[in-house]
DSSP file (Angstrom, degrees, kcal/mol; ACC not computed):
  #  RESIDUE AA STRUCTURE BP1 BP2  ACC     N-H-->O    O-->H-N    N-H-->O    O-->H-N    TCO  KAPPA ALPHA  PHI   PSI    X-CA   Y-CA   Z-CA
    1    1 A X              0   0    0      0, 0.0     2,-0.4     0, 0.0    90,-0.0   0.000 360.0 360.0 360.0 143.0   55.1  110.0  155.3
    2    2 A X    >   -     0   0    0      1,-0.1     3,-4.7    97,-0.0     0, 0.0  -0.853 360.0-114.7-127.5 147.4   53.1  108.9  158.5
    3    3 A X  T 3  S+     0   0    0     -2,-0.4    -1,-0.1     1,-0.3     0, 0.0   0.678 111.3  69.0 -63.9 -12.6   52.7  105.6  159.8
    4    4 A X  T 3  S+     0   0    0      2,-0.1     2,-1.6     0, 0.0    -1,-0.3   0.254  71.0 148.9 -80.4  19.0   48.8  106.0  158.9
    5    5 A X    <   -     0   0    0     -3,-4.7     2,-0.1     1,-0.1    -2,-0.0  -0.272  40.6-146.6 -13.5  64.8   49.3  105.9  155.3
    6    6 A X        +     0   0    0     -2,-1.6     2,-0.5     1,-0.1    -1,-0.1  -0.102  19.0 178.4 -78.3 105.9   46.8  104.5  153.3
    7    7 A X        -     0   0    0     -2,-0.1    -1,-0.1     4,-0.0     3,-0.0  -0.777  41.4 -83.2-114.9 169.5   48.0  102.6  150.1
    8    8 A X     >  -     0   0    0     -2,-0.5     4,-1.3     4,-0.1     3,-0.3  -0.266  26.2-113.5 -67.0 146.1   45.4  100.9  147.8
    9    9 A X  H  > S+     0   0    0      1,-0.2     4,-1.1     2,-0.2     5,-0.5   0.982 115.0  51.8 -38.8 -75.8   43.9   97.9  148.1
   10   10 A X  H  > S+     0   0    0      2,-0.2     4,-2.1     3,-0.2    -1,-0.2   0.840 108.1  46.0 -20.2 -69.8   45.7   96.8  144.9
   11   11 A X  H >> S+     0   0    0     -3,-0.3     3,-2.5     2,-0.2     4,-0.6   0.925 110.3  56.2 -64.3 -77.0   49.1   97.7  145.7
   12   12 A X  H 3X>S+     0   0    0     -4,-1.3     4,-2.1     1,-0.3     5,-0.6   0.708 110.5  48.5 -20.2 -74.2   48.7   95.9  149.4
   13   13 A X  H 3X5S+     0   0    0     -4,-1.1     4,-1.6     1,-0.2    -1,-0.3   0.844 106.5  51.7 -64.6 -18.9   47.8   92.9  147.7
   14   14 A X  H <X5S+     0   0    0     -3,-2.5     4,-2.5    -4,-2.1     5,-0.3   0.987 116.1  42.8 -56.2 -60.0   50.5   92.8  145.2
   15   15 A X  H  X5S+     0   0    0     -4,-0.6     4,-1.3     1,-0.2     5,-0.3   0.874 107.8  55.8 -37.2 -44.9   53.0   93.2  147.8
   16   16 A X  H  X5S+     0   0    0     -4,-2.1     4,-0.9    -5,-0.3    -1,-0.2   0.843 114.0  44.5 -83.3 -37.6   51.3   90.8  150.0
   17   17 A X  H >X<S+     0   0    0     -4,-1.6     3,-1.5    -5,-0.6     4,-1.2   0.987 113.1  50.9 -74.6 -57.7   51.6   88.2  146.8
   18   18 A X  H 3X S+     0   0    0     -4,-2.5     4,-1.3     1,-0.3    -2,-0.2   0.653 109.9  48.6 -66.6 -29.7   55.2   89.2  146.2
   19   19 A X  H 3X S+     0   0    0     -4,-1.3     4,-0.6    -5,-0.3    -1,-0.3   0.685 116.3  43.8 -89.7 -13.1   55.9   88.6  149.7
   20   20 A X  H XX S+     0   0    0     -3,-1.5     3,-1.9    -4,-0.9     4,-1.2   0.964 112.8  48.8 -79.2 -47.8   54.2   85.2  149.5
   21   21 A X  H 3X S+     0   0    0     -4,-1.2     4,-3.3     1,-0.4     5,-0.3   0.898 110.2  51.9 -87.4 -30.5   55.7   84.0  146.2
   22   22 A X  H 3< S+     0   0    0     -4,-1.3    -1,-0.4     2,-0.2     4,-0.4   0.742 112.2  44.7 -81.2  -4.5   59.1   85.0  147.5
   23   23 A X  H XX S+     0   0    0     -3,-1.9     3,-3.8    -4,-0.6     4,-0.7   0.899 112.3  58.9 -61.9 -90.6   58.3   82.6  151.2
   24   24 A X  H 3X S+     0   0    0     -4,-1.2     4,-1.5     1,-0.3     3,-0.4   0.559 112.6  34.3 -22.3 -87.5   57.0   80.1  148.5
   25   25 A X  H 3X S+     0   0    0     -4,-3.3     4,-0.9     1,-0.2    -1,-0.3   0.640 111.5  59.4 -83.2  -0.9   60.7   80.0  146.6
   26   26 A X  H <> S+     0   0    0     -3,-3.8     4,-2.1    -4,-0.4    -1,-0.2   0.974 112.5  35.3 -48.4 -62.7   62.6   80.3  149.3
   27   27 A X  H  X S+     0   0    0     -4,-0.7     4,-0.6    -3,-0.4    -2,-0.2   0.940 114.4  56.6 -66.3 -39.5   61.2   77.0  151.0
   28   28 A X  H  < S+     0   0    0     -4,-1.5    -1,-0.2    -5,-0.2     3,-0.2   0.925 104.9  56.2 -42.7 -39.4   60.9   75.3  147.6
   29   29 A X  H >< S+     0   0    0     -4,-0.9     3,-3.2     1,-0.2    -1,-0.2   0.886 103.0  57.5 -65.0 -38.3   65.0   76.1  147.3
   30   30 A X  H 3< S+     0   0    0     -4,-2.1    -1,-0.2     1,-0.3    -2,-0.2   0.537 103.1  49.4-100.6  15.1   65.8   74.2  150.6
   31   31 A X  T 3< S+     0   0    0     -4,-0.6    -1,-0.3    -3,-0.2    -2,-0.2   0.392  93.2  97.6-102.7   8.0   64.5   71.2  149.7
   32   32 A X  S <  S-     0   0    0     -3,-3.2    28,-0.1     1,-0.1     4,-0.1  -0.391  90.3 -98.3 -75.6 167.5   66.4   71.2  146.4
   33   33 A X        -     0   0    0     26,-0.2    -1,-0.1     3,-0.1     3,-0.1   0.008  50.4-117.2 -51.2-177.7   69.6   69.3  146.1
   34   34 A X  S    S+     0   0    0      1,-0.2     2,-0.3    -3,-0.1    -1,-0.1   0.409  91.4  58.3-133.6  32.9   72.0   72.0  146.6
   35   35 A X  S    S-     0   0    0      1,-0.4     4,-0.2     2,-0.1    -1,-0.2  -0.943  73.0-140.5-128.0 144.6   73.7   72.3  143.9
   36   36 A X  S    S+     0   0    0     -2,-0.3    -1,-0.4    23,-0.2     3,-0.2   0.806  93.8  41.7 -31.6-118.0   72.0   73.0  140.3
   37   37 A X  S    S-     0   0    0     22,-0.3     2,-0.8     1,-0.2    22,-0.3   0.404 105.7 -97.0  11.1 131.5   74.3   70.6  138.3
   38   38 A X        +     0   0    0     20,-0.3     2,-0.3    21,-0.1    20,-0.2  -0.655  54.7 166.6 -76.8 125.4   75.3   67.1  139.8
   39   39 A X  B     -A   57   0A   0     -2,-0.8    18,-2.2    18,-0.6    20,-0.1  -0.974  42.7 -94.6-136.1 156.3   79.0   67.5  141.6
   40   40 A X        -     0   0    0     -2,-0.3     2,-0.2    16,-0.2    15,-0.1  -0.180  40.6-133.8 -59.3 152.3   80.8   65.0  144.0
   41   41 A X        -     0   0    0     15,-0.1     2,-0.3     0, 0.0    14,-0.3  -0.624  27.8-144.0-106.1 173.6   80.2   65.9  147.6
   42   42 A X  B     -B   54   0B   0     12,-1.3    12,-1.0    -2,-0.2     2,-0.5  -0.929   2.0-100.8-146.3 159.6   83.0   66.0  149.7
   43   43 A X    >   -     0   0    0     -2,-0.3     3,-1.8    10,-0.3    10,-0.2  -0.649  41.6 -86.9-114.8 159.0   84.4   65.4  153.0
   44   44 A X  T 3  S+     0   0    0     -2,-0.5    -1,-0.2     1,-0.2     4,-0.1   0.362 113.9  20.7 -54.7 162.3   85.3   67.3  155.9
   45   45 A X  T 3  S+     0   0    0      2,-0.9    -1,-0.2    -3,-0.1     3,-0.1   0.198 102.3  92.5  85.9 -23.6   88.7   68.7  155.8
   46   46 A X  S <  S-     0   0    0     -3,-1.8     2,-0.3     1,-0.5    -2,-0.1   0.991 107.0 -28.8 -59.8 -56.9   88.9   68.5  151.9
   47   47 A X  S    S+     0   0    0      5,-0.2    -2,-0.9    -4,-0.1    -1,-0.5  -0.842 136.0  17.7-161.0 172.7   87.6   71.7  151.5
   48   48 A X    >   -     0   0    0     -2,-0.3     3,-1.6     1,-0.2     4,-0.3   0.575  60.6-179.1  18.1  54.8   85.5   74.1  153.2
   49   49 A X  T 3  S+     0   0    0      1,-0.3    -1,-0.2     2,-0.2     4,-0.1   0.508  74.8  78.2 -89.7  -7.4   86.1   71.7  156.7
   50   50 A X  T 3  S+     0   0    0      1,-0.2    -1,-0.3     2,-0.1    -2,-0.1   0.898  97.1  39.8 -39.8 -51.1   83.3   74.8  158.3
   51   51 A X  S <  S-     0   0    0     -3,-1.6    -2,-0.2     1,-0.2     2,-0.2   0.772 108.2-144.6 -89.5 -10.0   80.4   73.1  156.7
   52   52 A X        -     0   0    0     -4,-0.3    -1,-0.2    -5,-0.2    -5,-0.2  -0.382  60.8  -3.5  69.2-142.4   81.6   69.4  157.6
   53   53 A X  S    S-     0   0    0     -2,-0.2     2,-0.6   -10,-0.2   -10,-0.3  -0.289  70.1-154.2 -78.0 177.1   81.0   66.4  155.1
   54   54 A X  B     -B   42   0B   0    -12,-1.0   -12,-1.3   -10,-0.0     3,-0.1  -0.823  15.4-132.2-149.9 116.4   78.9   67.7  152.0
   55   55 A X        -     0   0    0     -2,-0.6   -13,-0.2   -14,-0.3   -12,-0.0  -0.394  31.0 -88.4 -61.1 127.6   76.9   64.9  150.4
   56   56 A X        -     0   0    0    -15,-0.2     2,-0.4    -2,-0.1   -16,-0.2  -0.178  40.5-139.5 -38.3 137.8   76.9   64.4  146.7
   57   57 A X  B     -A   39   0A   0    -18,-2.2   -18,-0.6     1,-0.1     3,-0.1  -0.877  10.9-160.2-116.9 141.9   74.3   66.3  145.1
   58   58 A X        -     0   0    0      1,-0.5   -20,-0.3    -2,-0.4    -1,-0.1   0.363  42.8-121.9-109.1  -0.2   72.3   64.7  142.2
   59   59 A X        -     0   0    0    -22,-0.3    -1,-0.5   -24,-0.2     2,-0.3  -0.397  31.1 -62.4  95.5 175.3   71.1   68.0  140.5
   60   60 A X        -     0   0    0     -3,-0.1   -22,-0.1   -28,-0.1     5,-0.1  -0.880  47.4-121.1-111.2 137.5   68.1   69.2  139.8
   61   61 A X     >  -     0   0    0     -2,-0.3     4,-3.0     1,-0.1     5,-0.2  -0.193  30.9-106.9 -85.8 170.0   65.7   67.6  137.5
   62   62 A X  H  > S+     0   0    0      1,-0.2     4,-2.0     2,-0.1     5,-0.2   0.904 124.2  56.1 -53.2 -18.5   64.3   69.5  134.1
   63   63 A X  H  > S+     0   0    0      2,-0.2     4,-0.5     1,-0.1    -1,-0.2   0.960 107.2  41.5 -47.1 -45.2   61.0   69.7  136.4
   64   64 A X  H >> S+     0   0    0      1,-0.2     4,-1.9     2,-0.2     3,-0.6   0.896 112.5  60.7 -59.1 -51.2   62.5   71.5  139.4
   65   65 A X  H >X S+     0   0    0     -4,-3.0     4,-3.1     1,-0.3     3,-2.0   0.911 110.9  39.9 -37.0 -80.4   64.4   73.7  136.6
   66   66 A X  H 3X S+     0   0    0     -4,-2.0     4,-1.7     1,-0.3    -1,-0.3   0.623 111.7  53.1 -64.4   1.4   61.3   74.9  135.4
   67   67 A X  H <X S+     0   0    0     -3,-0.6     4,-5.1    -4,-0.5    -1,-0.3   0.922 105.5  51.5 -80.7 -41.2   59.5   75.3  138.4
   68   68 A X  H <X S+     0   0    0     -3,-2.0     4,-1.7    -4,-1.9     5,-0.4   0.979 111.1  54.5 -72.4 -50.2   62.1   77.4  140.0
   69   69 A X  H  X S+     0   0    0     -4,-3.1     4,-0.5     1,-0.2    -1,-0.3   0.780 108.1  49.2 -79.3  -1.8   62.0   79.8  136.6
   70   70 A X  H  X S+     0   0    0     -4,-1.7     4,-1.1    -5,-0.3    -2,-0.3   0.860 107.3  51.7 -73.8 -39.1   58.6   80.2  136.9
   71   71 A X  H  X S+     0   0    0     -4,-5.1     4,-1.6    -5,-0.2     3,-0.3   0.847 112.2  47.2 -56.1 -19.5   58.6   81.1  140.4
   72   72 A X  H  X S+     0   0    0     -4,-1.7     4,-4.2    -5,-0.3    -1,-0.2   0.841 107.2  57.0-103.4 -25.6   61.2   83.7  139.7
   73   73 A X  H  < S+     0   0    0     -4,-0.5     4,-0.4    -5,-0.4    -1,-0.3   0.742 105.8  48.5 -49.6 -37.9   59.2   85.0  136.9
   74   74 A X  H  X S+     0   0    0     -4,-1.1     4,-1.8    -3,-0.3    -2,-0.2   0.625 108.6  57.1 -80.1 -30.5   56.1   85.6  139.0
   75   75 A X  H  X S+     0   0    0     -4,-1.6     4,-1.2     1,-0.2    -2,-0.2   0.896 113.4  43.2 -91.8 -14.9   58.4   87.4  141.6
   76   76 A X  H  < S+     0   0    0     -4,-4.2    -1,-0.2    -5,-0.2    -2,-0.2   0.748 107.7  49.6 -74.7  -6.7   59.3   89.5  138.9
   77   77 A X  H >> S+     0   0    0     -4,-0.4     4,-2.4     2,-0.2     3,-0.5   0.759 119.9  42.5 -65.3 -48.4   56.3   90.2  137.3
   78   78 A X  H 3X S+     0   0    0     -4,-1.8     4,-1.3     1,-0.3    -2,-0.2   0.724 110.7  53.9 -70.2 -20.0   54.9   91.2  141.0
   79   79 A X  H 3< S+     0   0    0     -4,-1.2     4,-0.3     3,-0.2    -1,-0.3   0.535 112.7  44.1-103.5  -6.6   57.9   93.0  141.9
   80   80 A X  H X> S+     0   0    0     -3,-0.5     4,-2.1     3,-0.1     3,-1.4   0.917 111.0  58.5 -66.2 -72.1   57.4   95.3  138.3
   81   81 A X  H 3X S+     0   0    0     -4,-2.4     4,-0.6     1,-0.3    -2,-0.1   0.643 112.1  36.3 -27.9 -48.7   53.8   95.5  139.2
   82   82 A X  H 3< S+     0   0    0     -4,-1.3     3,-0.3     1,-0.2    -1,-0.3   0.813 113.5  56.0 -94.3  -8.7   54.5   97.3  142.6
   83   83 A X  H <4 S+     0   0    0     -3,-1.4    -2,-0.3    -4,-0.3    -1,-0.2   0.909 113.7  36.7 -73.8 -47.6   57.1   99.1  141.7
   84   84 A X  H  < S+     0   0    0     -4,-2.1    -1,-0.2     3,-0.0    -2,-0.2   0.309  80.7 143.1-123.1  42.9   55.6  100.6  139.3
   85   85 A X    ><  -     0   0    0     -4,-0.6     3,-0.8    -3,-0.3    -3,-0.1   0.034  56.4-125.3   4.7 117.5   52.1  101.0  140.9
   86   86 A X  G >> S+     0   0    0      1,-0.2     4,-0.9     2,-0.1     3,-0.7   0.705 102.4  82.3 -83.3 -10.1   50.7  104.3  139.9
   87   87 A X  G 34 S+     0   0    0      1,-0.2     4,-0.3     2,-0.2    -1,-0.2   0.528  81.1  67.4 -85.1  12.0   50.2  105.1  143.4
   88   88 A X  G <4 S+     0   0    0     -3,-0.8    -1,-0.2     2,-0.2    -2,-0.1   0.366  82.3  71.6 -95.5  12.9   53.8  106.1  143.4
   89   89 A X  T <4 S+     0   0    0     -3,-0.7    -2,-0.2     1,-0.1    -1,-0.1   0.852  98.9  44.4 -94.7 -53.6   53.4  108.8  141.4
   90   90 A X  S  < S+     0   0    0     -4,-0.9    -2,-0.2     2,-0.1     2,-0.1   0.488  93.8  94.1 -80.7  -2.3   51.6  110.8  144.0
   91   91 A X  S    S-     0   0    0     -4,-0.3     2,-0.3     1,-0.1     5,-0.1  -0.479  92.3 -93.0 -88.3 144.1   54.3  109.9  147.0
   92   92 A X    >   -     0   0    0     -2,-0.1     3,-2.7     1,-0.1    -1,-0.1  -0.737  21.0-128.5 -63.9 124.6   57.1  112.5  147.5
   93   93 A X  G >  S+     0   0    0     -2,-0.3     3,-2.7     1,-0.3     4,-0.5   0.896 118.7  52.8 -31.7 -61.6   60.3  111.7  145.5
   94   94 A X  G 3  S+     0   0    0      1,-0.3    -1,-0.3     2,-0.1     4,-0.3   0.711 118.1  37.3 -55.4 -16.0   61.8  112.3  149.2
   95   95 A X  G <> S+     0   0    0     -3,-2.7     4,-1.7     1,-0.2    -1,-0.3   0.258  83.0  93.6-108.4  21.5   59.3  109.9  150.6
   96   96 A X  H <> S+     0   0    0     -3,-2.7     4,-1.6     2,-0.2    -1,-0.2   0.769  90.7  48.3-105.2 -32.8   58.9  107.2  148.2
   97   97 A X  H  > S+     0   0    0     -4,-0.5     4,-0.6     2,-0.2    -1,-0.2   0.835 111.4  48.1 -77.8 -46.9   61.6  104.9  150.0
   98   98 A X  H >> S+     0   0    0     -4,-0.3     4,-1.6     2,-0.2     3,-0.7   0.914 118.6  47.3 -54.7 -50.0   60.1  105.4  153.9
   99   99 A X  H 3X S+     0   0    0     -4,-1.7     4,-2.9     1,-0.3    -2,-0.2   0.733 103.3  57.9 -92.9  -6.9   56.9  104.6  152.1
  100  100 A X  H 3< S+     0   0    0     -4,-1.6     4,-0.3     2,-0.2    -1,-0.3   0.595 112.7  39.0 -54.9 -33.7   58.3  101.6  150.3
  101  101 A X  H <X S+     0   0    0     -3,-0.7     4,-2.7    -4,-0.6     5,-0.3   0.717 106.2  68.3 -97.5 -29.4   59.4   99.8  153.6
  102  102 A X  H  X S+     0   0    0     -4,-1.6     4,-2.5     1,-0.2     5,-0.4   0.980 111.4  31.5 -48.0 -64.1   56.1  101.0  155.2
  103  103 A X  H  X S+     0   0    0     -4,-2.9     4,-0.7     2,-0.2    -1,-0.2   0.680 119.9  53.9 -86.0  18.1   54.2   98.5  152.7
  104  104 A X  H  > S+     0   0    0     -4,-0.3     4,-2.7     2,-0.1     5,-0.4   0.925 110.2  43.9 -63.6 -78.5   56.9   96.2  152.8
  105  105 A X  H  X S+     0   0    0     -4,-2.7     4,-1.8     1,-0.2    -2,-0.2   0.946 111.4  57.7 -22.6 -83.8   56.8   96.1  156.5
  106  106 A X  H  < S+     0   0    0     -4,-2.5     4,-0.4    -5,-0.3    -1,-0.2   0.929 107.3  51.3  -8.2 -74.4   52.7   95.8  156.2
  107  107 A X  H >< S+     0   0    0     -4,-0.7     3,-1.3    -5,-0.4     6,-0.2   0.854 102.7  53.9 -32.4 -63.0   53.1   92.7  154.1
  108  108 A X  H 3< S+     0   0    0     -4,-2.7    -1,-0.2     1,-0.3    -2,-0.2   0.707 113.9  44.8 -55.0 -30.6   55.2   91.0  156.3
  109  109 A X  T 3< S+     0   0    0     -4,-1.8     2,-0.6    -5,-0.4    -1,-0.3   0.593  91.0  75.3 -92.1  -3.1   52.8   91.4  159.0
  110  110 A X  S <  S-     0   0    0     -3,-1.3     2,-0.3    -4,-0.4    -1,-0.2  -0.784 100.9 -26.0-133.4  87.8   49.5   90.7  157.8
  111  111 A X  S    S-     0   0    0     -2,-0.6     3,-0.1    -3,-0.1    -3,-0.0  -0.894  96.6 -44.2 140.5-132.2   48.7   86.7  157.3
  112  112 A X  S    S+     0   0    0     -2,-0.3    -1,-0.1     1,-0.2     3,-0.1  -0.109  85.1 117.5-128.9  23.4   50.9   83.7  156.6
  113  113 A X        -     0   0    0     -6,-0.2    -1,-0.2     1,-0.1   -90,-0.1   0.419  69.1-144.2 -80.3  17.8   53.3   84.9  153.9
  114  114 A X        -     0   0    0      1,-0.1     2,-0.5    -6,-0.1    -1,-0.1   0.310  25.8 -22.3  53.9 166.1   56.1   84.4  156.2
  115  115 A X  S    S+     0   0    0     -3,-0.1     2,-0.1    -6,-0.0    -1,-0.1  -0.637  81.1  38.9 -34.8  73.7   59.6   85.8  157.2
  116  116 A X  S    S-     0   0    0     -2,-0.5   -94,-0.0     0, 0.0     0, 0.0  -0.451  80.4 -38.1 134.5 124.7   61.8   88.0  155.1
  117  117 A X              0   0    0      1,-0.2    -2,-0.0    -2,-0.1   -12,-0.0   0.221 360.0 360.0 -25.9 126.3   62.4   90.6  152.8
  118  118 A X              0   0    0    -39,-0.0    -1,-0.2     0, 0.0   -98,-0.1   0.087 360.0 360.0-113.6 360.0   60.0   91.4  149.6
């Protein structure tokens, strides 16, 4: 596969949403409490005396719940979609992985979808 590939408008933009929706729940997760469940927080030297004091966490409410399984629902619907893309049918078995990081790599680069593996 050569770094002038061409994949189809379609697939690019499915990736390029998959790479978005998966910016989009990342930052949505680090503003969540951080644990699911409410549990005592604790202080350092109790446990884990790495991470320092750990604040009680008050859970997540039934919005947040659903929010979070629809986002992960969309990146799996988008992450079916490109995977199974028809224009991977014509890619060489031996090349289907090179050309997989190619539009991965693509994605990542082209707008505002942010940092980090899709």
């Amino acid at each position: 596969m050569t770094a002038t590939t061409a994949f189809p408008d379609d697939l690019l933009q499915l990736q390029e949403r998959l790479h978005r929706a998966h910016a989009e729940h990342r930052a949505y997760l680090a503003v969540l409490p951080w644990s699911v469940e409410p549990v005592a927080g604790w202080t350092r030297g109790e446990r884990y005396s790495h991470r320092g004091d750990v604040p009680d966490s008050p859970g997540w409410s039934n919005e947040q719940k659903q929010k979070v399984d629809e986002m992960r629902a969309e990146i799996l619907e988008l992450s079916i979609a490109v995977v199974d893309h028809p224009h991977w049918a014509a890619v060489p078995r031996e090349e289907v992985v090179a050309a997989r990081m190619q539009l991965k790599r693509h994605a990542a680069s082209s707008g505002d979808a942010g940092a980090g593996a899709a």
